[in-house]
N, C-alpha and C positions, 0 to 999 in steps of 0.2 A: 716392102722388104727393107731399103734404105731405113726405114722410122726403124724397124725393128733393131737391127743391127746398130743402131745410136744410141738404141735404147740400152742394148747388150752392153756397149763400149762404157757408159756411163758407171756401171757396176762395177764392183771390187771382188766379188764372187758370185761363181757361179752354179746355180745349184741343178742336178739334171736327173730326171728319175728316168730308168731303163727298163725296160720289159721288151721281152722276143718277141711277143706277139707284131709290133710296128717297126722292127729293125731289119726294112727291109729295102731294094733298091727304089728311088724314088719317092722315098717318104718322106715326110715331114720330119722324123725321130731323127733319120740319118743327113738330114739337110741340117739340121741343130746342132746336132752331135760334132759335124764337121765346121758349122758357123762355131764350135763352141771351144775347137781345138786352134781355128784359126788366130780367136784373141785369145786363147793362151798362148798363142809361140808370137801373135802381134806385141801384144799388151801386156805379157804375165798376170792375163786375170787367172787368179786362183779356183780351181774346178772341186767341185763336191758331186762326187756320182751317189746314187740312190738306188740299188739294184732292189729290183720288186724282186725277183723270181732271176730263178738259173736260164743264160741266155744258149739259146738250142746250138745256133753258129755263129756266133760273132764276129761279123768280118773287122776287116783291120782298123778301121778308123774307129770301132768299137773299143778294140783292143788297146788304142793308144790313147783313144781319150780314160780310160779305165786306167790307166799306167801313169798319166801323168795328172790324175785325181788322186783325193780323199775317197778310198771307196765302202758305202758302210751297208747294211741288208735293212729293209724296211718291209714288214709284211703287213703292216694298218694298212688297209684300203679303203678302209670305210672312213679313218683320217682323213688320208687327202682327199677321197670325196667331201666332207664336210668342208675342209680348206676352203675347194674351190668353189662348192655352193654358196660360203659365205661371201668370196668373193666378190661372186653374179650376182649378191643381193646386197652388197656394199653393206652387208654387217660386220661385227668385229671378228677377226681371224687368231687364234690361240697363239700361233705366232705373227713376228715381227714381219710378213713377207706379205709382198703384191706379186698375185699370178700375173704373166703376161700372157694372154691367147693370141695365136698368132693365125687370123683366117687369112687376116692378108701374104700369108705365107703359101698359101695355097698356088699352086701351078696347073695350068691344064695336063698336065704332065699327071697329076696328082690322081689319086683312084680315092673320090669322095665319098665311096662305100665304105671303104677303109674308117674314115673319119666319125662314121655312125656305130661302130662297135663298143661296145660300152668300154673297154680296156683303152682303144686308144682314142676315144673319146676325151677319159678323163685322168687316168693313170698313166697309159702307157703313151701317148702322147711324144714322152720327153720332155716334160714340161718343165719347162724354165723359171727358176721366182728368182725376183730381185730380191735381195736380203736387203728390207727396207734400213736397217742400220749401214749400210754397205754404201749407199745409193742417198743419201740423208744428209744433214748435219748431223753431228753427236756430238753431245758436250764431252770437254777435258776430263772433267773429274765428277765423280758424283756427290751429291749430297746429302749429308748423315743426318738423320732428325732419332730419337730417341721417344720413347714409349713406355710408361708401366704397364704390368703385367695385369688385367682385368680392365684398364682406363682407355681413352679413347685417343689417335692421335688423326693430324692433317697431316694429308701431301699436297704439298703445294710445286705445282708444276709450273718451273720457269720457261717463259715467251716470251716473245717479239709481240706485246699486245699492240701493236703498232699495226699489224695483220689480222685478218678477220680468220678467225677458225672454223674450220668446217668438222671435224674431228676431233676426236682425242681419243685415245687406247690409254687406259693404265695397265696395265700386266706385270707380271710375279715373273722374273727371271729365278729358274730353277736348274743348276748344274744336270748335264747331261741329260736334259728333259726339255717338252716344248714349254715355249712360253706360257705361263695361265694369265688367262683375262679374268682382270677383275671388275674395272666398271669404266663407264668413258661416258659420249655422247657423238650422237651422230643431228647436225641440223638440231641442236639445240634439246634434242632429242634422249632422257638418258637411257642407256643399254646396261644394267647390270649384270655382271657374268654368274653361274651356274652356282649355287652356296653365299652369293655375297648380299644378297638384295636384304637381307634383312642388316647386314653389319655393316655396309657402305651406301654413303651419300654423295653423289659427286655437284658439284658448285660450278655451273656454265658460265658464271661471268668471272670467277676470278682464275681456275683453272685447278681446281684442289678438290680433293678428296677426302672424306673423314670416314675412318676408319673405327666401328665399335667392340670393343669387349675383347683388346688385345690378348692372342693368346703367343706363349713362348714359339710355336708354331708360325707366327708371323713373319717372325724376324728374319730379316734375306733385303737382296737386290730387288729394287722394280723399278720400271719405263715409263717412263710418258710419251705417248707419239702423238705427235700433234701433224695435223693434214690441215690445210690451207685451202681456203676457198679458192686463192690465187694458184693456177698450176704450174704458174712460174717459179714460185718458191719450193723449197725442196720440203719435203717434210723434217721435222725439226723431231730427234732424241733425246733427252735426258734422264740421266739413272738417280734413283733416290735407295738409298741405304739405310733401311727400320734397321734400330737396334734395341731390342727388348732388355728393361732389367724387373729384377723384382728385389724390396729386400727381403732380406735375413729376418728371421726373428732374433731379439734381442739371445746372447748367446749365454749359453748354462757352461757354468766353469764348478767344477769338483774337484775335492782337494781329497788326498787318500796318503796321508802321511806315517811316517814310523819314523821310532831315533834309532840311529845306528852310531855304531864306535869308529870316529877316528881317527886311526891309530893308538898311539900311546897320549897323547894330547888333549886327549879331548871326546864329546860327543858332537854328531849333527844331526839332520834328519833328514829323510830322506820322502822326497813327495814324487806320485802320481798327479798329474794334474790333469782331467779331463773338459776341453773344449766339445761344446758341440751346439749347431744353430740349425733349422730351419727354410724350408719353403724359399730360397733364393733364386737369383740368375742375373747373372751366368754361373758358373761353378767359380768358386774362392777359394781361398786359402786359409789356414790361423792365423794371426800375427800375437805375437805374445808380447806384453810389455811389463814393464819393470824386473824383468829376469837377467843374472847373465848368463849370455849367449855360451859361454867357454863352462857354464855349470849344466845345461840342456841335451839332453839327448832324447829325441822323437823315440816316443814307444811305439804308436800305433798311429795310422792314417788312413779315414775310411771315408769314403764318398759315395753319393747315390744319386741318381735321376730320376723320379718316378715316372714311370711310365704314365701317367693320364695327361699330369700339369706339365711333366718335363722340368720341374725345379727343382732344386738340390736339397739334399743336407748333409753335412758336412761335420768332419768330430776328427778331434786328434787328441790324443793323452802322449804325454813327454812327463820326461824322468827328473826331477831337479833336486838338486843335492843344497842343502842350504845350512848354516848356524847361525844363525837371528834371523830377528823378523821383517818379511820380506811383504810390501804389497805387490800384489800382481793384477794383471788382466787380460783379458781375450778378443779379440777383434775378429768380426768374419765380413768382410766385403766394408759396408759403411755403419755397422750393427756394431758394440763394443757392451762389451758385459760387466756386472759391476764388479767395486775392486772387494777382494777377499787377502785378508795378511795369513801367511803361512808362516811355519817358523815361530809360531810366537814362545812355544817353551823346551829351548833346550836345555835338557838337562835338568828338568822341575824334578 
């Protein structure tokens, strides 16, 4: 019970899933519940409730630990069974978290029948995870490596190679979603996650991963967690930041000119000029050169993502008023189009 409760203190949040079926006097659930409010009014550990299912009567230390949580509805059950499966079989877990099972929580007090119902066996329990970033080192800052769009890049996962690894997790941090596992190694051992075995490689001696047939799709946050033979060391975090480009095709520029009068002075002419490029990424902009700016007025601005590649193409036509001859050109991202002189006959 003490080991448990050190174990608790150690953490920065805490995460508790509920279900009525085990919220009951004498249970495990509500022995948690209330260990779980104690180090928040001790400690200000931060609390995350998980309510499976609407709770029938929730007595009071239900009520307050729900009140002084994040409280959110989780109905995958078949999730955290997998979680915890993986756990029992020290394979890789989609998220960042270590269950803790707590038998030695058990009291004679305790009704072990309880215990063997499939709900609070595995869900309804209350079960506690250490948010392994919580509980961890984690680096300051993360690190940016860059990629072409169809080529292959490394992550290279920085350690303490001073320390023997018994682990590594790569995983895909994905906003408001669980972690995805992408590849690691358990005892030297590699584990590729579900889609990637054919497009990743991981490397057990230096700590890297190569990555093939980058798609726009890649591009995001991802982790490396590294577990230690030694369990004196904490497991170790660090985020790596792919950033995907692609370029442009070289950029088509159209000239669509007429002469106009003006005033009483004179003739000029007056151009459309159409920009437009290609298969990029990220999304870009024109940049026009040799014009002036105070002669330019944007006619049109249209941009696209295709939906398969997710790369752009990009086009803008602006109005420019000109009397002689003017070269110009068009830039889209690091793609620059040739030069074309407009203007060449006013007034022929």
């Amino acid at each position: 019970m003490e080991s448990v409760l050190r174990c608790m203190q150690a953490c920065r949040r805490l995460l508790v899933v509920l279900s009525s079926d085990c919220l009951c006097e004498k249970s495990i659930s509500l022995l948690e519940c209330r260990l779980c409010l104690y180090l928040h009014h001790a400690s200000r550990a931060p609390l995350i409730t998980v309510r499976r299912r609407a709770l029938s009567a929730p007595c009071g230390d239900i009520a307050e630990l729900r009140n002084n949580s994040t409280s959110v509805r989780w109905n995958c059950y078949l999730c955290v069974f997998h979680f915890i499966s993986c756990a029992l079989e020290e394979k890789p877990v989609n998220l960042s978290v270590q269950f803790l099972f707590r038998e030695s929580m058990l009291t004679a007090d305790t009704d072990e029948e309880d215990m063997k119902k499939p709900v609070c066996s595995l869900l309804a329990l209350v079960v506690t995870t250490l948010l392994l970033a919580a509980a961890s080192g984690v680096s300051d800052a993360a690190m940016n490596i860059t990629a072409v769009l169809g080529h292959s890049v490394t992550f290279r996962c920085p350690s303490n190679h001073s320390k023997p690894v018994e682990r590594l997790y790569i995983q895909r941090v994905i906003k408001d979603k669980e972690d995805m596992y992408i590849n690691g190694f358990t005892n030297g051992r590699e584990i590729p996650g579900k889609g990637y075995q054919s497009r990743t490689k991981v490397n057990t001696m230096d700590y890297s991963m190569e990555m093939r047939n980058i798609s726009v799709g890649d591009e995001g946050s991802y982790i490396c967690v590294f577990v230690f033979v030694d369990k004196a060391y904490k497991p170790e975090i660090s985020e790596i930041f792919l950033k995907v480009t692609a370029e442009y095709s070289v950029p088509t520029i159209t000239p669509d000119c007429s002469e106009h009068r003006r005033g009483v002075s004179g003739t000029g002419m007056s151009c459309h000029l159409s920009c437009s490029a290609v298969g990029g990424y990220p999304q870009s902009t024109v940049r026009w050169a040799g014009l002036n700016p105070s002669l330019t007025n944007v006619f049109y601005n249209w941009s696209l993502a295709h939906n398969d590649s997710k790369t752009w193409t990009i086009n803008q036509t602006i109005m420019y008023n000109c009397d002689q001859p003017t070269n110009v050109s068009c830039a889209v991202w690091g793609a620059v189009s040739h030069t074309i002189t407009i203007c060449k006959c006013v007034g022929c």
